[in-house]
N, C-alpha and C positions, 0 to 999 in steps of 0.2 A: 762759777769757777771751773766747774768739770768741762764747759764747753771749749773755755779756755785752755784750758789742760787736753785737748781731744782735739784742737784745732795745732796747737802745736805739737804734739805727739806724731800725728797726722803728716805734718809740713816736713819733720825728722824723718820718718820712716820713707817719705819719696824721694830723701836728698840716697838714699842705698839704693834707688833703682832710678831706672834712665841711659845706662848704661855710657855715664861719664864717672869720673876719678873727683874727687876733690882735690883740691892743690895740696901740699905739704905745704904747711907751715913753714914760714922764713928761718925759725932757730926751734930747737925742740925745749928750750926753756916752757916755751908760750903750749907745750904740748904736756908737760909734767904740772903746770901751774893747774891746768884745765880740769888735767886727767882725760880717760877717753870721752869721746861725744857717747859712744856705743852705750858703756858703763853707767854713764848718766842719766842716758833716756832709760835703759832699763828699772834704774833707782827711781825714777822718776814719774815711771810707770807706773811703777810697785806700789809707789805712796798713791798713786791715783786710784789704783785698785783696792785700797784699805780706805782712802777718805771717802767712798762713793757709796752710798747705799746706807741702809739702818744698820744702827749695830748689832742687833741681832740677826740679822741677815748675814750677817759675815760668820761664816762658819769656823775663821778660826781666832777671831777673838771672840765667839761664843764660848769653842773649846777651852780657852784659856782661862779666861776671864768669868764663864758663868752667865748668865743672864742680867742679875744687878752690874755684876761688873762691867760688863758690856756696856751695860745703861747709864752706869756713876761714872766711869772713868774713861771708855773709850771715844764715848760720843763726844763729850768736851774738848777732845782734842782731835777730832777728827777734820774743823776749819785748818788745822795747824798743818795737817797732814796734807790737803789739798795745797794749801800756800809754798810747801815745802815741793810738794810735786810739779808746782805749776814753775816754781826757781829753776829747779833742776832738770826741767826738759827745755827750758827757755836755754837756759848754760849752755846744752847739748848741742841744741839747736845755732845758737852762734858760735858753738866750737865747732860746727858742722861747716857750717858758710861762714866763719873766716877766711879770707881771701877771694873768697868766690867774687868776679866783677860780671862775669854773663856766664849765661847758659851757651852749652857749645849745641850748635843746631847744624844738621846732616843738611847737604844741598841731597837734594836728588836730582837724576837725567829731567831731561826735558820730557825723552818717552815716556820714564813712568811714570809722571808727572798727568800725563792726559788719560 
């Protein structure tokens, strides 16, 4: 699940660089319905970063929670967290390349080409 979740996170994070524009969206309904892609991957992050690892490893559901706690109540839910994480960067991710039909590719000179 985390590979999945790090493959798409990944895929997110290089649709901000390359230095092209995404399109805007045909009406901004389909931009309120979505919410931001940015806000998305971020949440979505977040939950990847809490489902991944022991739960005592997590230092701050250690703090919170205690060690049993940690162990009774966060672990169990931590499948939840990753399936929640891998939703919401997939969201982001196709609120990111909506509309997109090609990547725009730079011609260079023929000079600097050789």
């Amino acid at each position: 699940m985390w590979l999945l979740t790090g493959a798409l996170s990944g895929m997110l994070v290089a649709t901000y660089f390359g230095g092209s524009k995404t399109p805007e969206p045909a009406d901004e309904s389909s931009v309120q319905q979505l919410g931001r892609p940015g806000k998305l991957g971020v949440a979505g992050g977040f939950l990847a970063w809490f489902a991944v690892g022991c739960p005592v490893c997590n230092k701050l559901a250690l703090l919170a929670l205690g060690y049993s706690g940690a162990i009774t109540w966060f672990a169990p839910i931590q499948p939840v967290l990753a399936v929640g994480a891998l939703v919401l960067t997939g969201v982001a991710l196709f609120a990111r390349l909506r509309g997109q039909v090609a990547c725009p590719v730079r011609e260079r000179p023929m000079e600097a080409a050789r």
